[in-house]
C-alpha positions in Angstrom: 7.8 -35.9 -7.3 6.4 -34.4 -10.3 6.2 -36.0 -13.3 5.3 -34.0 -16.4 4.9 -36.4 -19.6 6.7 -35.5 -22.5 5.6 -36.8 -25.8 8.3 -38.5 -27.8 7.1 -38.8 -31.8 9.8 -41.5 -33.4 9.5 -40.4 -37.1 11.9 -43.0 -38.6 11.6 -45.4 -41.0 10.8 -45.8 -44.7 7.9 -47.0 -45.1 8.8 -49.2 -48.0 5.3 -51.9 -47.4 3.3 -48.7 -48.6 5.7 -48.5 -51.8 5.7 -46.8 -54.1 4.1 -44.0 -52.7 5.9 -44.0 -49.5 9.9 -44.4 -50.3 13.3 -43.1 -48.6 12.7 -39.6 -49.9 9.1 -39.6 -48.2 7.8 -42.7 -46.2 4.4 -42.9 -45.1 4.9 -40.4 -41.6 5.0 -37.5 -43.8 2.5 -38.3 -46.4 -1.1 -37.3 -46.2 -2.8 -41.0 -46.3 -5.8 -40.8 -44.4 -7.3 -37.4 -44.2 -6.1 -33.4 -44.5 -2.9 -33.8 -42.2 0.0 -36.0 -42.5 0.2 -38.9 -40.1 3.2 -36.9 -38.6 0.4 -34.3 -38.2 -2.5 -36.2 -36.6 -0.3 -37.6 -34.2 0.7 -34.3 -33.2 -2.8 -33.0 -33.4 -4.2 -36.7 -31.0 -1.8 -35.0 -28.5 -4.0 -31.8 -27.8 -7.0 -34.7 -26.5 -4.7 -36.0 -23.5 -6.3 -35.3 -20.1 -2.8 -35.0 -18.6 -0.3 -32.3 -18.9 1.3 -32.4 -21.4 4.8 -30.8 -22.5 6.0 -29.4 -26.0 7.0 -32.6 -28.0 10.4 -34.1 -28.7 10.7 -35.5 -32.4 13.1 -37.7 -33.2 13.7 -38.3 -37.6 16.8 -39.0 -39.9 18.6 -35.5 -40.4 17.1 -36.1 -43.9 14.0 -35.6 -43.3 14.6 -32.9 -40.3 13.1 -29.7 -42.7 10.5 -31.3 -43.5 9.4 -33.2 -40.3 9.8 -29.4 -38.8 8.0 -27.5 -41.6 5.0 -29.9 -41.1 5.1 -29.7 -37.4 5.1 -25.6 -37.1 2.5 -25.4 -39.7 0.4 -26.6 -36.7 1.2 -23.4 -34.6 2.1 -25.9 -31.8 4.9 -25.8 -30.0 8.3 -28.5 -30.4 10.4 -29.7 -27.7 13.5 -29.8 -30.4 13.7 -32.0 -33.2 16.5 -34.9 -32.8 18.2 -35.8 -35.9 20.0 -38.7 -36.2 23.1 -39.6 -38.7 22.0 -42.7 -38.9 18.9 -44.9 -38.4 19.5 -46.8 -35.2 15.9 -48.5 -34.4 13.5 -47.2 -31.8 15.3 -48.0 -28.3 18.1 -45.5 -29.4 15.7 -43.2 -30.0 13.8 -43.3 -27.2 17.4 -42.9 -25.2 18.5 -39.9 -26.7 14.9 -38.1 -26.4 15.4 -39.4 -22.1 18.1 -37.7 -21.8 17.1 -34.3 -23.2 13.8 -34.6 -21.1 16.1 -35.1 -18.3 18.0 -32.2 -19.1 15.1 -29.8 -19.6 13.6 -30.8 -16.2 16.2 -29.4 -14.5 15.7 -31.3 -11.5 12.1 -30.8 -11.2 11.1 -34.2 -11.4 11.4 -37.4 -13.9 9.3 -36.5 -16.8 6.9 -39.3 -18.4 7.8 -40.1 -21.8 4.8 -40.8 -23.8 6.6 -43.0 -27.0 4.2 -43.0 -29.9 5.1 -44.2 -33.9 4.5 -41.1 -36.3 2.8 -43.4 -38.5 -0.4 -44.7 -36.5 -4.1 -44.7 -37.0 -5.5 -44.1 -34.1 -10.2 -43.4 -34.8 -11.2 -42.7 -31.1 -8.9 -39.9 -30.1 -10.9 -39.6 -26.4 -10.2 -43.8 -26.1 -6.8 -42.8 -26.4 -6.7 -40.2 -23.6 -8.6 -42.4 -21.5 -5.9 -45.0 -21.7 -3.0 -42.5 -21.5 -4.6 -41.6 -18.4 -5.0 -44.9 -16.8 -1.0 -45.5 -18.0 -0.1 -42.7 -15.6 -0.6 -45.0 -13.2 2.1 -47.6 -13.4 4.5 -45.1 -15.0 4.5 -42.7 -11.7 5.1 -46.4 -9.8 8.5 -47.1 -11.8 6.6 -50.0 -14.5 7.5 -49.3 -18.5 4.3 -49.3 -19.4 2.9 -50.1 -23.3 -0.7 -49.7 -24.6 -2.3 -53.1 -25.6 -4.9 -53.4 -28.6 -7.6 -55.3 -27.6 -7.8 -57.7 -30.8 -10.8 -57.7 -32.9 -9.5 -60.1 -35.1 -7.1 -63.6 -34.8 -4.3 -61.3 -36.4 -1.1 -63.0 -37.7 0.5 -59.8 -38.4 1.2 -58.7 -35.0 3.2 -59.2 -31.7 1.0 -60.2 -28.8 1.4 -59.2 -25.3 -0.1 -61.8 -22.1 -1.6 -59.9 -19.6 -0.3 -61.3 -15.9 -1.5 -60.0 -12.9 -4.6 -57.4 -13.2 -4.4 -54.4 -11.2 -7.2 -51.4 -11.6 -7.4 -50.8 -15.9 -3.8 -52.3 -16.2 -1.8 -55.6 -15.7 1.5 -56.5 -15.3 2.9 -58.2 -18.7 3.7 -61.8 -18.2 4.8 -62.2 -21.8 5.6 -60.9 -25.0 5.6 -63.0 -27.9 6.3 -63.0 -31.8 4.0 -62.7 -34.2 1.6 -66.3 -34.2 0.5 -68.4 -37.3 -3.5 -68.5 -37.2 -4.2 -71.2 -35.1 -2.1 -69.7 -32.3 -3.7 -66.4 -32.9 -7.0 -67.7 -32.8 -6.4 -69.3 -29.4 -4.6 -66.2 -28.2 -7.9 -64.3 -28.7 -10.2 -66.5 -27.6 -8.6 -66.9 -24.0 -9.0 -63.0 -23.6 -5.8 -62.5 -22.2 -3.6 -61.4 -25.2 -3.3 -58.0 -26.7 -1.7 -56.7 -29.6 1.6 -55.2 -29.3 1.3 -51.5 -30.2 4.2 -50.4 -30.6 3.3 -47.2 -28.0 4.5 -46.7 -24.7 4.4 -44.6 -21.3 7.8 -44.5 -18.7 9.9 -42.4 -16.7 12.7 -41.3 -18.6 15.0 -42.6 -15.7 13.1 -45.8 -15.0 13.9 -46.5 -19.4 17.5 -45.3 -18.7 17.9 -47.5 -15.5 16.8 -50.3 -17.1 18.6 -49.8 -19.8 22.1 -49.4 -18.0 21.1 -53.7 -16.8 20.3 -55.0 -20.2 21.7 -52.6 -23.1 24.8 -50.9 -21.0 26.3 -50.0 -24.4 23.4 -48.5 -26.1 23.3 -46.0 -23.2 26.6 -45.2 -23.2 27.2 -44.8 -27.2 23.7 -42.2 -26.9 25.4 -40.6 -24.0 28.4 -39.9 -26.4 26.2 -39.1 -29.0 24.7 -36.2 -27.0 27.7 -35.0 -25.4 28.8 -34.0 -29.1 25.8 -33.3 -30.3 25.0 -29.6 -32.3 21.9 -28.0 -31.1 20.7 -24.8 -33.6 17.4 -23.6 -34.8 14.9 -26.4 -32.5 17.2 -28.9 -34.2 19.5 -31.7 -32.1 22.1 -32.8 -34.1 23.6 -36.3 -32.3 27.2 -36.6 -32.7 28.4 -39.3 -35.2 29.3 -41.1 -32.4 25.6 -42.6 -32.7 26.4 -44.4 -35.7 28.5 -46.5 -33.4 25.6 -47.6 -31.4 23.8 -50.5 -31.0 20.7 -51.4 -33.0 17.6 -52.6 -31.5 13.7 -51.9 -30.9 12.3 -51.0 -27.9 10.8 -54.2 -27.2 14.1 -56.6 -27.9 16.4 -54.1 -25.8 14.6 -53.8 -22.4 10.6 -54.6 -22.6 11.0 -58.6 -23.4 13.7 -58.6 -20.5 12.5 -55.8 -17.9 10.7 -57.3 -14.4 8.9 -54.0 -14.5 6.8 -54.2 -17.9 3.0 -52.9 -17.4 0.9 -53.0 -20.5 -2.6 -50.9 -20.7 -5.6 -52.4 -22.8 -6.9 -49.9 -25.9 -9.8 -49.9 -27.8 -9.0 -47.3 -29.8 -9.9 -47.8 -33.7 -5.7 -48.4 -34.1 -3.7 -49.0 -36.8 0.0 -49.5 -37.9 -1.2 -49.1 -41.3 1.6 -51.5 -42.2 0.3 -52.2 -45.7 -1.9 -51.5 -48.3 -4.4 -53.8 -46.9 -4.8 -52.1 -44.0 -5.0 -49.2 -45.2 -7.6 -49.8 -47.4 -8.9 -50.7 -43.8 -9.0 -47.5 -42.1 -10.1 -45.1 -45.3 -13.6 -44.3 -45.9 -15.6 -47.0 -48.7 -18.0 -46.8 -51.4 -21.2 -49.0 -51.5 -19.0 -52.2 -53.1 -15.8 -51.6 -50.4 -13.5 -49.2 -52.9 -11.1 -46.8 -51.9 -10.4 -43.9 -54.8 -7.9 -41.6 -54.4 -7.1 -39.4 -57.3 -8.6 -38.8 -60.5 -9.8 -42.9 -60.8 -12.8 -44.5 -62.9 -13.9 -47.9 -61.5 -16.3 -50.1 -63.0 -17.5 -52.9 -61.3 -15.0 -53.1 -58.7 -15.6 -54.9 -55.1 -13.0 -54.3 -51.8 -10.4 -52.5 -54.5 -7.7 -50.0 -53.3 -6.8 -47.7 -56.3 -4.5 -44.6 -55.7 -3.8 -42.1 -58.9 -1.2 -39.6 -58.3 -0.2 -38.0 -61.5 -2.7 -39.6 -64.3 -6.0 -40.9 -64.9 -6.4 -44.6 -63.7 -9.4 -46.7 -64.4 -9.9 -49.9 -63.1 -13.0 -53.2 -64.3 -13.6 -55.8 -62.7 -11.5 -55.8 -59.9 -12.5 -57.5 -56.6 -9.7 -57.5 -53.7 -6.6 -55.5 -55.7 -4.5 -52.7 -54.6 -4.1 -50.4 -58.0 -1.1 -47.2 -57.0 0.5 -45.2 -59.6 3.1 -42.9 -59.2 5.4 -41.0 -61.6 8.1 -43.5 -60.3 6.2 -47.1 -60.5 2.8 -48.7 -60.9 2.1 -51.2 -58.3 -0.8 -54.1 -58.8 -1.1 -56.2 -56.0 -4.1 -58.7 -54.7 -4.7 -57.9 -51.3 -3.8 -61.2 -49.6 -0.3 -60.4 -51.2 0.3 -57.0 -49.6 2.8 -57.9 -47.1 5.2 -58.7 -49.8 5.5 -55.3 -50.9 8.3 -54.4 -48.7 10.4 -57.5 -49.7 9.5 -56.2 -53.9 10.4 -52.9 -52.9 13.6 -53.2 -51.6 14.7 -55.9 -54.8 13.7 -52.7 -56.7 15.6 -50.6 -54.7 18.3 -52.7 -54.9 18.5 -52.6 -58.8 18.2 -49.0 -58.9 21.2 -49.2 -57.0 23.1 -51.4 -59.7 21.9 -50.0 -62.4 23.8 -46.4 -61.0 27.3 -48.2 -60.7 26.9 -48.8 -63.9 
């Protein structure tokens, strides 16, 4: 049977841990952060490395950001599957329905396409590690096993879900576990015993292995995205789901069939990879001066050490920083100590929330 693979870019989400810079009117997918592209863009662009074949992409966004996301993507040159907008953020497993079904429907009985699953908002440095591992995942995916790509740690992280690798076949295991993100004594152990990976968030399937699985542990999700699609608009490379989806379920890949399934395979990748899921770690990923500064913008520092400073719309100057994330927008200025940059998400949405208040007002 053939199986073509069919990229599947979920460009949800607002981004709100890299606020103020990345908000509801822009998260992080569609901002340039970490080179000339956007990190819609690059993961586009990491597509054109893949060994396999590979088919035009399906995106899947909030109808908000549907111009955009398609502006971005044709300034490429590269073809789009179709853009899939949705009414209403739903979480990924939704997502990753709705884009099954189309692939179904544009195989026309040819075979069960592969969907390759991948985040819009990853770092990913070794672009050929990535192929390689894509190409390994083929594998288990043509066997009927939902496959997901494993970062090898290279740290005792405590910000990330861990996979345990079972049984070890030829470059990929069977997943004996997944588990929630550890304190740092667990993680420490977990990477020590060499059998843990982080969870990446990325994944490889057969479009009706996910749907089969999903009929035995998320029958309504299915059938709400079935609904969905049945009344969904399709016009100018854009799917428009029915409002039907905002009836459906919502839940992650993971929680709705990977931490149930019999028939989970996870791939190890060494890959330079980031979620970029704060400011920290995105000071991680960007090029450094001599002390460990990232400048962005028209930005003065003076005897600054591991400092993250972002100027967008003025001058910003900085002394005697060591470990601080400095961003300025035209909307807020954020100072934050490094250590404290998961609580950016939780500030951002107080803010948010008395924005809110303030307009009843």
């Amino acid at each position: 049977m053939k199986h073509s693979v069919v990229p599947v870019v979920l460009c949800g989400g607002s981004g709100t841990r890299l606020w103020p810079l990345s908000s509801a009117d822009k998260p992080k997918q569609l901002l340039k952060l970490v080179g000339e592209h956007t990190m819609l863009q690059d993961t586009l662009l990491r597509l054109r490395s893949l060994e396999l074949e590979v088919a035009a992409p399906l995106i899947v966004c909030n109808e908000r950001y549907g111009p955009l996301v398609a502006a971005q993507a044709g300034a490429l040159g590269g073809a789009v599957g179709g853009v899939v907008l949705e009414p209403v953020g739903r979480n990924s497993a939704p997502a990753v329905t709705v884009a099954a079904l189309i692939a179904r429907e544009l195989a026309r009985g040819e075979g069960d396409p592969l969907l390759l699953v991948l985040p819009a908002d990853h770092v990913i440095g070794l672009p050929d590690a990535f192929a390689a591992a894509v190409a390994t995942a083929a594998e288990p995916a043509r066997a009927g096993y939902l496959t997901t790509f494993g970062v090898v740690p290279t740290e005792p992280a405590t910000g990330y879900g861990y996979i345990r690798r079972g049984s070890d076949r030829a470059g990929w295991s069977e997943v004996a576990e997944f588990v929630e993100k550890p304190n740092a004594a667990t993680a420490r152990a977990y990477v020590e015993s060499g059998r843990y990976l982080w969870n990446s968030g990325m994944f490889l399937f057969g479009a009706s292995a996910w749907l089969d699985e999903l009929s035995v542990h998320a029958p309504q999700m299915r059938d709400a995205c079935e609904a969905a699609m049945a009344s969904a608009v399709r016009a100018d490379g854009f799917v428009r789901l029915g409002e039907t989806f905002a009836a459906c379920p919502a839940d992650s890949i993971d929680y709705a069939v990977m931490e149930k399934t019999s028939r989970a395979a996870v791939v190890p990748l060494s890959a330079a990879w980031s979620d970029v899921g704060s400011w920290a770690s995105l000071h991680d990923v960007r090029p450094k001066d001599a002390s460990g500064n990232v400048a962005t913008g028209d930005v003065v520092l003076e005897s600054c050490r591991d400092t993250y400073v972002s100027a967008n719309h003025r001058l910003v100057v900085a002394i005697g920083l060591d470990g601080v994330v400095v961003v300025e927008t035209d909307e807020a200025v954020l100072v934050v100590a490094r250590e404290h940059a998961e609580s950016v998400k939780r500030v951002a949405e107080l803010v948010g929330k008395r924005a809110r208040s303030r307009e009843k007002k």
